[in-house]
KENU-898037 format. One record per residue: z, y, x of N, C-alpha, C in turn; residue number from 1. Coordinates in steps of 0.02 Angstrom, whole numbers. Each point is the difference from the previous one (the first is absolute). Layout:
BEGIN
+--------+--------+--------+--------+--------+--------+--------+--------+--------+-----+
|   n_c3 |   n_c2 |   n_c1 |  ca_c3 |  ca_c2 |  ca_c1 |   c_c3 |   c_c2 |   c_c1 |   n |
+--------+--------+--------+--------+--------+--------+--------+--------+--------+-----+
|      Z |      Y |      X |      Z |      Y |      X |      Z |      Y |      X | NUM |
...
+--------+--------+--------+--------+--------+--------+--------+--------+--------+-----+
***
This chain:
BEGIN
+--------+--------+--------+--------+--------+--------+--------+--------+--------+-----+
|   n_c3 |   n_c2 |   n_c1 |  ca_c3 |  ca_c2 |  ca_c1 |   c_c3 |   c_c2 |   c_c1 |   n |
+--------+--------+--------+--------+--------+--------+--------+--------+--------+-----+
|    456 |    492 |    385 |    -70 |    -17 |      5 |    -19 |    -44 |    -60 |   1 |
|    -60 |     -7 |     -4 |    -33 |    -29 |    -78 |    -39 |    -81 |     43 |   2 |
|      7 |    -39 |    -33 |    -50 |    -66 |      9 |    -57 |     19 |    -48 |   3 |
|    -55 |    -23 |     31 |    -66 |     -6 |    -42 |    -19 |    -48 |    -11 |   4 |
|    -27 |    -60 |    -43 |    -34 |    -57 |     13 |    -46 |     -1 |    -31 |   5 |
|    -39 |    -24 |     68 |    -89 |     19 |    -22 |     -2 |    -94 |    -27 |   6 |
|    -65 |      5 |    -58 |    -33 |    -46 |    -29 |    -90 |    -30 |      5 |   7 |
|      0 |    -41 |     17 |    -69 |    -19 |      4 |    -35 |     24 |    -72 |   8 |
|      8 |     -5 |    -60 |     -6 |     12 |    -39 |     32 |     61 |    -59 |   9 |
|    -46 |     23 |    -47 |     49 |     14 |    -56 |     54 |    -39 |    -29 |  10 |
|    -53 |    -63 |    -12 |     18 |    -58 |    -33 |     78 |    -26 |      6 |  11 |
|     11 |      3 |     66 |     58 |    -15 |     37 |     52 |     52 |    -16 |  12 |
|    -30 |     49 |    -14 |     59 |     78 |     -9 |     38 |    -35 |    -50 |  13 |
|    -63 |     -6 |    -48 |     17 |     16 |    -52 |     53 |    -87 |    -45 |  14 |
|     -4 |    -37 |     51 |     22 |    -55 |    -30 |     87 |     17 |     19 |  15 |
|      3 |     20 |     65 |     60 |     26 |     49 |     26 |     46 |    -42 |  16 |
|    -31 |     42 |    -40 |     39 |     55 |    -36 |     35 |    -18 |    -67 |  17 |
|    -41 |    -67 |    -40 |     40 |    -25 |    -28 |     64 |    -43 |      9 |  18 |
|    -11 |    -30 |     48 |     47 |    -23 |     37 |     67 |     25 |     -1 |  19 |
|     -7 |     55 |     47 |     46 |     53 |     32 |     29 |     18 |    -87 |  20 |
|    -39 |     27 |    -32 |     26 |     16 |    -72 |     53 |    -20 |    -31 |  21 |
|     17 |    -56 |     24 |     52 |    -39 |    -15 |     61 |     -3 |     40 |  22 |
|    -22 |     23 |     39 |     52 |     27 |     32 |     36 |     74 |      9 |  23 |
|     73 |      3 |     42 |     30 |     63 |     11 |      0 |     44 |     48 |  24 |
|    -68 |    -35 |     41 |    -15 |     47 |     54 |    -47 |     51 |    -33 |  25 |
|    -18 |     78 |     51 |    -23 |     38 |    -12 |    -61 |     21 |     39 |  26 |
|    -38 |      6 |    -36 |    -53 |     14 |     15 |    -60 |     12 |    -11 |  27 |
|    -70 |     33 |     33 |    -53 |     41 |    -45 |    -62 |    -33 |     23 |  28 |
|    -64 |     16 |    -33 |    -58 |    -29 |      8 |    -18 |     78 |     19 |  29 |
|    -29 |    -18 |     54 |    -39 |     70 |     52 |    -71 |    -11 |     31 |  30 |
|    -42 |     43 |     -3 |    -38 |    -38 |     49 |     19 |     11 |     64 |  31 |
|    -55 |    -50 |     49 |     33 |    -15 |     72 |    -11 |     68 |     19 |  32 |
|     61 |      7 |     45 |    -12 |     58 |     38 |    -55 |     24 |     25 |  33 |
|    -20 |     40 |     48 |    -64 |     14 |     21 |     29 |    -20 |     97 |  34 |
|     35 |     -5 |     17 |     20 |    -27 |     54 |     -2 |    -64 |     17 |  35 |
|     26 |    -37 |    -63 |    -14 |    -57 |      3 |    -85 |    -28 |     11 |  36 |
|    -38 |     12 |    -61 |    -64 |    -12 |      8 |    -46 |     36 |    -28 |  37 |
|    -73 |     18 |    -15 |    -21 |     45 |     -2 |    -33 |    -26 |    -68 |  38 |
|     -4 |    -42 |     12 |    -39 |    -55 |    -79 |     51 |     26 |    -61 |  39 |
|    -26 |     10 |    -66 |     51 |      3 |    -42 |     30 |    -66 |    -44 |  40 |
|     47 |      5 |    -18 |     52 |    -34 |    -39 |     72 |      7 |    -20 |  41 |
|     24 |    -59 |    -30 |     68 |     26 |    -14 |     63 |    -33 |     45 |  42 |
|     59 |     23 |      4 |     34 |    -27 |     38 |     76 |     -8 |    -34 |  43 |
|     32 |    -20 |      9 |     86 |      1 |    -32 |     43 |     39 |     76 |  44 |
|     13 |     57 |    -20 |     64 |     35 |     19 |     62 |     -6 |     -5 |  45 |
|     46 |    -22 |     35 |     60 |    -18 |     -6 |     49 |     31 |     67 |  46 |
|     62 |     -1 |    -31 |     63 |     23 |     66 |    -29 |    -71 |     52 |  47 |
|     26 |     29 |     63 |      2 |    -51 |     46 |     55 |    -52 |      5 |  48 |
|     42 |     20 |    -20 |     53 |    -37 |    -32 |    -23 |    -61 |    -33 |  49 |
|    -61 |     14 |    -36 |     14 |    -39 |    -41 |    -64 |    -54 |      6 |  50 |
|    -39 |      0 |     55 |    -40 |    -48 |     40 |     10 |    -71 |    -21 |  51 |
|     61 |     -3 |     59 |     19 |    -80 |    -25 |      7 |    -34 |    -53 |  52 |
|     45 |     53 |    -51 |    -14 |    -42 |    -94 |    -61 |      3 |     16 |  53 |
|    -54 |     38 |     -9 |    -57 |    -17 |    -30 |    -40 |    -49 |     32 |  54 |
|     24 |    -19 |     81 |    -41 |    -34 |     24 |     13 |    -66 |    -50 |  55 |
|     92 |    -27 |     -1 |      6 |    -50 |    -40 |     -5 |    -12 |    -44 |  56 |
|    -16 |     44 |    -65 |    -18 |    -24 |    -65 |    -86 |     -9 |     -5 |  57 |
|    -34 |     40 |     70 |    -72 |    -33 |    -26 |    -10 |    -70 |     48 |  58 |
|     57 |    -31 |     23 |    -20 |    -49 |     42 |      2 |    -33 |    -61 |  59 |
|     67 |      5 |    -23 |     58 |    -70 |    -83 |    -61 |     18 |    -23 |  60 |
|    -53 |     38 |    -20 |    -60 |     18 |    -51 |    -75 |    -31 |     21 |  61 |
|      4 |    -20 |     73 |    -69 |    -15 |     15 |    -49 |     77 |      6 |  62 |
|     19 |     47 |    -14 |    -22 |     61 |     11 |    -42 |      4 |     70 |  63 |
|    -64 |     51 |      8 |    -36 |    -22 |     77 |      0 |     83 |     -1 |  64 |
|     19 |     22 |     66 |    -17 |     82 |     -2 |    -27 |    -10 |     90 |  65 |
|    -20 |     66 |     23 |    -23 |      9 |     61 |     26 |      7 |     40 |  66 |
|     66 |     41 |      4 |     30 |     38 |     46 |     74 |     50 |    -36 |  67 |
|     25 |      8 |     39 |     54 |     55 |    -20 |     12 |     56 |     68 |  68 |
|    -14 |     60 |    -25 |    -14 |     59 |     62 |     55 |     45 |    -20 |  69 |
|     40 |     -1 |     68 |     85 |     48 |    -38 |    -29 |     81 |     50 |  70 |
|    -12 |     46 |    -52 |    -16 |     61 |     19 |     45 |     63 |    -40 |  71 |
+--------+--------+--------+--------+--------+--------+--------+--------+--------+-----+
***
């Protein structure tokens, strides 16, 4: 299964994507599913696996996201 994490913002994607950049996890800029919400935007796709890193490097980062939806 894939984690999604939705963002209040672009702004937020896009700070998170640099972030992540620096790192050796993997992962894509998508927009949000259509399950998720119907509004458009972008979202970060990742293994579910790999949730927890990401929860902890955007905590060590101060990073703010919305949610994480494992579908």
């Amino acid at each position: 299964m894939d984690a999604y994490i939705v963002f209040k913002s672009v702004h937020d994607v896009m700070k998170m994507d640099a972030i992540l950049s620096e790192t050796t996890l993997e992962y894509k800029l998508v927009p949000v599913p259509r399950k998720i919400s119907e509004s458009c935007g972008i979202s970060i796709k990742m293994a579910e696996t790999a949730a927890d890193d990401f929860m902890r490097i955007a905590d060590e980062h101060g990073a703010e996201f919305q949610k994480i939806i494992i579908l």
